[in-house]
MIMAR-487287 format. One record per residue (C-alpha): residue number from 1; x, y, z. Coordinates in steps of 0.05 Angstrom, whole numbers, plus 5000, padded with zeros to 4 digits. Example, Ala and Ser with C-alpha at 12.3 -4.5 7.8 and 13.67 -1.06 7.14 Angstrom:
+-----+------+------+------+
| pos |   px |   py |   pz |
+-----+------+------+------+
|   1 | 5246 | 4910 | 5156 |
|   2 | 5273 | 4979 | 5143 |
+-----+------+------+------+
END
This chain:
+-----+------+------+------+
| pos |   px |   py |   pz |
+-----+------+------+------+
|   1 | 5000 | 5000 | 5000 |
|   2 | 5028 | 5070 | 4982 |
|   3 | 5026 | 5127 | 5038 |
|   4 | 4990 | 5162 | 5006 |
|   5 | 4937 | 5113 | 5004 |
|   6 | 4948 | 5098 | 5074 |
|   7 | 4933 | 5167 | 5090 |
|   8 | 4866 | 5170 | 5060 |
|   9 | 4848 | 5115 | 5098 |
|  10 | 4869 | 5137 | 5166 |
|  11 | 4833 | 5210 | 5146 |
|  12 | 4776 | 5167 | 5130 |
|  13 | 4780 | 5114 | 5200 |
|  14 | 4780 | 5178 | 5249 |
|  15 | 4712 | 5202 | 5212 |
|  16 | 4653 | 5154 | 5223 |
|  17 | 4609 | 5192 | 5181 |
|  18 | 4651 | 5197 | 5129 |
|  19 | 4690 | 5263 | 5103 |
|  20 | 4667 | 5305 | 5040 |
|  21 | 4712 | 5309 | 4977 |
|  22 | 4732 | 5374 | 4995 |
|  23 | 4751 | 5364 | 5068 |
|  24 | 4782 | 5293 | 5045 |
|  25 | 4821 | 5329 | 4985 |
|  26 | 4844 | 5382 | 5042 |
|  27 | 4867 | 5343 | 5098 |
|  28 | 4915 | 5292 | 5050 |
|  29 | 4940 | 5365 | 5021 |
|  30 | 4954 | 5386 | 5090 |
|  31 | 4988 | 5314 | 5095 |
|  32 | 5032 | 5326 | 5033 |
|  33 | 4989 | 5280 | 4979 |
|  34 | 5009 | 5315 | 4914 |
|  35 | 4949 | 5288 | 4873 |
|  36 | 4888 | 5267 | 4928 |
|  37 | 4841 | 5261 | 4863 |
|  38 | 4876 | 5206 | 4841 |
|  39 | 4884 | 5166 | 4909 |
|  40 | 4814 | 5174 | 4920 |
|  41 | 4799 | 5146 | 4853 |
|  42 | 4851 | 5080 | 4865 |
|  43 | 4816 | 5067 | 4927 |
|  44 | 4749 | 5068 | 4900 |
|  45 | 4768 | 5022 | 4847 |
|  46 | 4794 | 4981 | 4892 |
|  47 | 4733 | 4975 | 4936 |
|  48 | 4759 | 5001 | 5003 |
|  49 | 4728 | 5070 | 4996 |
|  50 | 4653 | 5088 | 4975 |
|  51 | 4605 | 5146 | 4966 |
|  52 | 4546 | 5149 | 5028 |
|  53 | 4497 | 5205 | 5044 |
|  54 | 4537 | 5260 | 5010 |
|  55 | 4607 | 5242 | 5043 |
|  56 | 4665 | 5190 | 5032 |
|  57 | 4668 | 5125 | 5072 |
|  58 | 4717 | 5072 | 5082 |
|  59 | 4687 | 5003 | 5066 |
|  60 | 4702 | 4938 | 5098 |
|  61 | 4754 | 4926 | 5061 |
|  62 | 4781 | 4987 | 5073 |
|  63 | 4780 | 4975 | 5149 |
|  64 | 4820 | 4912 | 5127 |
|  65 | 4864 | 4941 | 5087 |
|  66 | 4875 | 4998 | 5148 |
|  67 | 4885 | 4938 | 5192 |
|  68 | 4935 | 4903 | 5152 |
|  69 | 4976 | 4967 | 5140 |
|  70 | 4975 | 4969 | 5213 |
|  71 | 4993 | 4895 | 5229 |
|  72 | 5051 | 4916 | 5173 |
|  73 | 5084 | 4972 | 5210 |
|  74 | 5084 | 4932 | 5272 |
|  75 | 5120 | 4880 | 5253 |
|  76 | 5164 | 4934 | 5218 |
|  77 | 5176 | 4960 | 5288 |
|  78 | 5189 | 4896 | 5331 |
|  79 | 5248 | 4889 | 5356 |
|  80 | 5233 | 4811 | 5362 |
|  81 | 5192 | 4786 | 5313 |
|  82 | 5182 | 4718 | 5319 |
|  83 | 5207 | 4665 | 5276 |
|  84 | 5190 | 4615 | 5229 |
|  85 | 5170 | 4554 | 5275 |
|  86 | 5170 | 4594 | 5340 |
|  87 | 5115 | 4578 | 5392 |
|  88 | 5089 | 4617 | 5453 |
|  89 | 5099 | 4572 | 5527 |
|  90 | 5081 | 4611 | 5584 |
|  91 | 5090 | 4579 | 5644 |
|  92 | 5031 | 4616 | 5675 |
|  93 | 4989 | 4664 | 5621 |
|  94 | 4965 | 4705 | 5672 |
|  95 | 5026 | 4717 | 5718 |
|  96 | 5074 | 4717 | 5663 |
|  97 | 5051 | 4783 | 5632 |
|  98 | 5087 | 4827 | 5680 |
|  99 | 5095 | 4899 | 5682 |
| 100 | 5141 | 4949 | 5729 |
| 101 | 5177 | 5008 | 5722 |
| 102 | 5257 | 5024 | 5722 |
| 103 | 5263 | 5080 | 5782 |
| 104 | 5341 | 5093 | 5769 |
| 105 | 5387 | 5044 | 5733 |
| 106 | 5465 | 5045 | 5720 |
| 107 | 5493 | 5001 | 5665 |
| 108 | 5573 | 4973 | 5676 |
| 109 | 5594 | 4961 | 5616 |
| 110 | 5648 | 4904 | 5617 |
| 111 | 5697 | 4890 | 5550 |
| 112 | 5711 | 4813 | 5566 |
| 113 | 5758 | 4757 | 5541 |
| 114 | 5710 | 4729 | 5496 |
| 115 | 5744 | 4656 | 5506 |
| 116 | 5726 | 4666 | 5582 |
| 117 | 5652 | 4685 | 5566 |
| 118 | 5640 | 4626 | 5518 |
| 119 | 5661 | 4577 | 5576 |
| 120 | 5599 | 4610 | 5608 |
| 121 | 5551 | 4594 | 5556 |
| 122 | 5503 | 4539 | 5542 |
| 123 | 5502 | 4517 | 5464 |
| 124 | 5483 | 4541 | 5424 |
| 125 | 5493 | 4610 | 5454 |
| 126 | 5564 | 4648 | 5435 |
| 127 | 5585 | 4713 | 5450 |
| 128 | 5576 | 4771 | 5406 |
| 129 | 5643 | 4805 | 5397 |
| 130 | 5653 | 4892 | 5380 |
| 131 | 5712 | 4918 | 5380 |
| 132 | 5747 | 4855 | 5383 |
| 133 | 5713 | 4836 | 5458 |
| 134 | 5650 | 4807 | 5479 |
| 135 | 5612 | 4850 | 5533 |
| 136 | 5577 | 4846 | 5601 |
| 137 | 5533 | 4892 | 5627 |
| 138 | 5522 | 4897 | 5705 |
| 139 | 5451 | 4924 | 5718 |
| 140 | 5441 | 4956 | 5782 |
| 141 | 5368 | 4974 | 5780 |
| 142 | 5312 | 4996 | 5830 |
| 143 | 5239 | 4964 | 5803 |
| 144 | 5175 | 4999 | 5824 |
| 145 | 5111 | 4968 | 5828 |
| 146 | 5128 | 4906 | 5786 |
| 147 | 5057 | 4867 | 5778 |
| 148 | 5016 | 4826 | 5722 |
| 149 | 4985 | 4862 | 5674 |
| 150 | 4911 | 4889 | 5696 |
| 151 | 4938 | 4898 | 5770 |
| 152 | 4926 | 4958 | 5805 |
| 153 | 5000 | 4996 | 5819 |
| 154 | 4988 | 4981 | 5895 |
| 155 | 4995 | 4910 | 5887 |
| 156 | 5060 | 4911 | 5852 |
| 157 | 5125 | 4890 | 5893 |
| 158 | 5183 | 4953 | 5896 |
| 159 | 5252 | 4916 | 5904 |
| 160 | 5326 | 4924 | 5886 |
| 161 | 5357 | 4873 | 5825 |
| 162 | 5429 | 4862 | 5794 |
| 163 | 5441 | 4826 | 5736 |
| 164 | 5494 | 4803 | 5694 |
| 165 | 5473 | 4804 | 5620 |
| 166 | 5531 | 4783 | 5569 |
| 167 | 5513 | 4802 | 5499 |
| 168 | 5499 | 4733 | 5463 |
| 169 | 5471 | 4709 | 5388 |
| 170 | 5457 | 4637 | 5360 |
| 171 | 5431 | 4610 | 5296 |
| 172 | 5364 | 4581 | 5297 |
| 173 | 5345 | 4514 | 5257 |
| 174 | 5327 | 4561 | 5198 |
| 175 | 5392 | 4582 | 5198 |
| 176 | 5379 | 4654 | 5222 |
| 177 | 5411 | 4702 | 5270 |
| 178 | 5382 | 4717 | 5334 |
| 179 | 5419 | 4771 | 5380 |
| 180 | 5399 | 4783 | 5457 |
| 181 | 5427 | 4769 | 5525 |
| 182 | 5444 | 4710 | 5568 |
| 183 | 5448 | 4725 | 5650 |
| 184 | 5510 | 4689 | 5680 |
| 185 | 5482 | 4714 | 5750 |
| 186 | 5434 | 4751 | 5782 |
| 187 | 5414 | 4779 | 5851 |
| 188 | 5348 | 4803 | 5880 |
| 189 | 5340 | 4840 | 5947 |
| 190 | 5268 | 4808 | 5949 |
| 191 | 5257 | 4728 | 5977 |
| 192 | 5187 | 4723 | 5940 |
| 193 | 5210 | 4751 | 5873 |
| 194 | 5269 | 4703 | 5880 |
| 195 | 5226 | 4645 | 5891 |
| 196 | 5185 | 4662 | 5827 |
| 197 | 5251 | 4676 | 5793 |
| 198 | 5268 | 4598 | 5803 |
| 199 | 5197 | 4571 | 5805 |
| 200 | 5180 | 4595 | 5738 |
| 201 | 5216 | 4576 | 5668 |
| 202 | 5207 | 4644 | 5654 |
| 203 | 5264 | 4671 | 5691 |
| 204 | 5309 | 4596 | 5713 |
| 205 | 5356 | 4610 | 5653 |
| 206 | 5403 | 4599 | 5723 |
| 207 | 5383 | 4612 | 5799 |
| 208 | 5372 | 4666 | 5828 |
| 209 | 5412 | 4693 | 5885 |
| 210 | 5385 | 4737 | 5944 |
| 211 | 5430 | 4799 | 5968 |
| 212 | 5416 | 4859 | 6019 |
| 213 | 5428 | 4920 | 5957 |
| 214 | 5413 | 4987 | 5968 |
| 215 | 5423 | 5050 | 5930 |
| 216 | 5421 | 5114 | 5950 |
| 217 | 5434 | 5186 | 5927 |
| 218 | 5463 | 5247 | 5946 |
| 219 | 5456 | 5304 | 5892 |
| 220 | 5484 | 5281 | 5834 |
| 221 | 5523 | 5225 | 5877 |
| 222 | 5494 | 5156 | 5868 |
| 223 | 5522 | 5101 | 5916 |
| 224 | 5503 | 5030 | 5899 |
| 225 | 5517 | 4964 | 5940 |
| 226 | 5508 | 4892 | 5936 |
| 227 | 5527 | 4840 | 5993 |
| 228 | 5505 | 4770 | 5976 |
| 229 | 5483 | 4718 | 6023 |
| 230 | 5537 | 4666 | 6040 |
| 231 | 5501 | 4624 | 5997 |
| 232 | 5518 | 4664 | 5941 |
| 233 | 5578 | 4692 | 5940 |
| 234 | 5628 | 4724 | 5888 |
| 235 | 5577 | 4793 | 5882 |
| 236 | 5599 | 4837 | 5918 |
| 237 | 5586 | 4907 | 5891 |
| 238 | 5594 | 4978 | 5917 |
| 239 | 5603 | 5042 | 5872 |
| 240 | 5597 | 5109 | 5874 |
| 241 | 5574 | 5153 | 5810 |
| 242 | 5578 | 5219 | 5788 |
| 243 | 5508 | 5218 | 5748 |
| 244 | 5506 | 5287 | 5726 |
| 245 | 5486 | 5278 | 5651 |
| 246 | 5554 | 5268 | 5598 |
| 247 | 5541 | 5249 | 5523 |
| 248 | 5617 | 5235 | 5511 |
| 249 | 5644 | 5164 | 5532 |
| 250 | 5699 | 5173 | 5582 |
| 251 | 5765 | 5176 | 5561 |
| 252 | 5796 | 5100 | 5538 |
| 253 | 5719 | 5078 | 5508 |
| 254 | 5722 | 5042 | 5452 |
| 255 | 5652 | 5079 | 5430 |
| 256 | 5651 | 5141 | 5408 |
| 257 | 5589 | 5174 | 5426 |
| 258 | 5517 | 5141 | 5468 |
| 259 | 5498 | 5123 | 5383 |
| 260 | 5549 | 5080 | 5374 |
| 261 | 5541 | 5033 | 5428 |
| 262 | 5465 | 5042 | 5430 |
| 263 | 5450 | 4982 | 5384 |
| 264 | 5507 | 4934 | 5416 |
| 265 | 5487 | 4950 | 5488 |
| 266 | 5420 | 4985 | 5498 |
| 267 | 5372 | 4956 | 5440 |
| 268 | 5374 | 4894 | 5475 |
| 269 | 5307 | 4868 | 5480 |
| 270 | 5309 | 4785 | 5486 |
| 271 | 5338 | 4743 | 5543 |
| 272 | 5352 | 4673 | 5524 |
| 273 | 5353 | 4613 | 5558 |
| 274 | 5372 | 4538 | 5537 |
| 275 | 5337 | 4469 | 5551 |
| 276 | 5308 | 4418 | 5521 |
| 277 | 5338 | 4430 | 5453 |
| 278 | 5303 | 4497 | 5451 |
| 279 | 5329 | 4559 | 5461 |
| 280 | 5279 | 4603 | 5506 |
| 281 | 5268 | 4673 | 5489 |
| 282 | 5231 | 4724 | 5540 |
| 283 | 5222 | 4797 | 5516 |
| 284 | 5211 | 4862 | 5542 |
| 285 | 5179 | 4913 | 5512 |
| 286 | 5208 | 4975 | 5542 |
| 287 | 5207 | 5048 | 5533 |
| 288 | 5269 | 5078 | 5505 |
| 289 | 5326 | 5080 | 5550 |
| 290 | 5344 | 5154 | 5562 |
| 291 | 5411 | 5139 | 5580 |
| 292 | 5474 | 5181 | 5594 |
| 293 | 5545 | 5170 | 5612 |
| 294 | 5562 | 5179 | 5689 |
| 295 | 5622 | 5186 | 5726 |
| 296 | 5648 | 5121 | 5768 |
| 297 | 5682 | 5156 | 5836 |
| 298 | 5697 | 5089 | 5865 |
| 299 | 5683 | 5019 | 5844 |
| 300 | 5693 | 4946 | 5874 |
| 301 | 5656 | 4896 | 5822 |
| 302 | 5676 | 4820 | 5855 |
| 303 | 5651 | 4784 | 5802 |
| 304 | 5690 | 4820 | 5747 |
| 305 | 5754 | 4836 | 5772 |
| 306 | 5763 | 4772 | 5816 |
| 307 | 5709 | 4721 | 5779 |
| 308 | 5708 | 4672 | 5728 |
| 309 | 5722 | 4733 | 5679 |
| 310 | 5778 | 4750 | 5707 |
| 311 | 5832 | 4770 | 5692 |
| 312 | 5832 | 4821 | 5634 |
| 313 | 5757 | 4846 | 5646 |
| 314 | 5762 | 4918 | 5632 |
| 315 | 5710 | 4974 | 5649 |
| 316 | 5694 | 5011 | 5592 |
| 317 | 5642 | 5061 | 5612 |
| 318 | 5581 | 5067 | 5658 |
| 319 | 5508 | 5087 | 5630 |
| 320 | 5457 | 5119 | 5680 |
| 321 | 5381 | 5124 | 5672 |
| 322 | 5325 | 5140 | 5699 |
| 323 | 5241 | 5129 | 5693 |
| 324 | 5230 | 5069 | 5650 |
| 325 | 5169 | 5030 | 5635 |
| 326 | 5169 | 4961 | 5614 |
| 327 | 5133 | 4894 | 5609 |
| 328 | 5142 | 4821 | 5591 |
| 329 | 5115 | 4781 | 5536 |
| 330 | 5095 | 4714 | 5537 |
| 331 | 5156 | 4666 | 5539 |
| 332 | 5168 | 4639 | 5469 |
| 333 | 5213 | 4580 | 5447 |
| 334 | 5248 | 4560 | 5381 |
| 335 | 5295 | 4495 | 5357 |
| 336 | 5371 | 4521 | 5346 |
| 337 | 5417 | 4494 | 5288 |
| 338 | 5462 | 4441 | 5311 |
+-----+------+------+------+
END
């Protein structure tokens, strides 16, 4: 369908009773249609647009053609369409639909060995390497509200959560790429949203952990901490930020600007998991991060600098944000090559 087709019909859809010529012919003007006469006339050929009680009208198959056009742009837009062959699994239909809301969230950004990383991951997962390193991000975030869809914001659970995504791809039995993010560990500073975490195939891509975290700020200071149970340990985390807003990487990035890692490290919308000769994929749909580059003032990061990616883990930079909505889809599943 050609836009300016698709205009006529969306001028048409927010008029019930219909539009006449002139106000039709002056509103796809006003939209930059060069020659509405003629769009009018290709749509009326075509059956999606007819003549009633003085005024122009979309038909039903002009509604279907709207919706298509619409179904069209959304899959346009996804940032994880789903594949040939892929199936929907929630454990839970319901619960699984979650919603919450990023309060404040910093980003570590970790260049890695990338030999290290792939000792880490489950087939058919590998790391995905820019700049000649693969990358882990440690997300320190505070979560507001987080609930199943329909919920009232009062029943939602406010906690603290770190996680450890490495940037990961694999090739699916149609021989297609599929980028996202694997978690080689994660900590919650809430028991119940732990026990989900593990109870449900949603989230036991590996367990859970439970820490005491808190984060606090001060001005523009943000101090972060994470102290694992003894159960757990290997996390430890406490930093200090300097978040006032920066859109130049610190000195020593390997990215120039917040564009040119915004596709490697922010438009990361699928977390994968592996079992059953499937590889599990749960995504958010999120609203843009608004991130900026912030200051690190001190930093101890146990997993990184004395963990299994150790040595040679560098810090690259540090991403802060703020006030971001997102939810969960249902968990979906698809057959890797092998």
């Amino acid at each position: 369908m050609s836009a300016e087709s698709l205009a006529a019909l969306v001028a048409l859809a927010l008029e019930p009773l219909g539009l006449s010529e002139r106000a039709l012919t002056a509103r796809l003007l006003e939209a930059g249609v060069v020659e509405p006469a003629g769009v009018l006339r290709r749509l009326v050929a075509a059956g999606q647009v007819q003549a009633s009680r003085g005024a122009w009208v979309l038909t039903s198959s002009g509604h279907e053609a709207l919706r298509e056009a619409h179904a069209a742009l959304a899959r346009a837009q996804d940032p994880s369409p789903s594949s040939e062959g892929m199936e929907e699994c929630p454990s839970v239909p319901w619960l699984t639909q979650v919603q919450t809301h990023w309060v404040e969230a910093v980003s570590l950004n970790y260049a890695v060995d990338p030999g290290l990383l792939a000792r880490l991951l489950p087939a058919p997962l590998e790391p995905e390497v820019f700049h000649g390193t693969a990358w882990v991000q440690v997300l320190m975030s505070s979560l507001r509200d987080m609930r199943p869809r329909g919920l009232m914001p009062l029943l939602g659970v406010c906690f603290y959560q770190v996680s450890y995504r490495a940037a990961v791809r694999y090739r699916n039995a149609n021989g297609d790429w599929r980028r996202g993010g694997y978690f080689v560990r994660s900590e919650t500073s809430d028991p119940v949203m732990r026990g989900v975490g593990n109870a449900l195939k949603e989230f036991k891509f590996h367990e859970f952990g439970e820490a005491r975290m808190v984060m606090a700020r001060e001005g523009d200071l943000l101090t972060v901490g994470v102290d694992p149970e003894p159960a757990f340990p290997g996390g430890k985390l406490v930093g200090v930020f300097d978040t006032e807003p920066r859109t130049q990487p610190p000195e020593g990035s390997v990215w120039t600007d917040l564009e040119a890692l915004h596709e490697p490290l922010v438009e990361c919308y699928d977390a994968f998991g592996v079992a059953d000769g499937c590889v599990y994929v749960l995504t958010i749909d999120r609203e843009p991060w608004n991130a900026r580059f912030a200051t690190p003032v001190q930093l101890y990061c146990e997993y990184l600098q004395e963990g299994p990616l150790a040595p040679g883990a560098r810090l690259d930079s540090v991403l802060h944000l703020k006030e971001c909505a997102y939810r969960w889809r249902p968990l979906r599943r698809e057959r890797y090559a092998r």
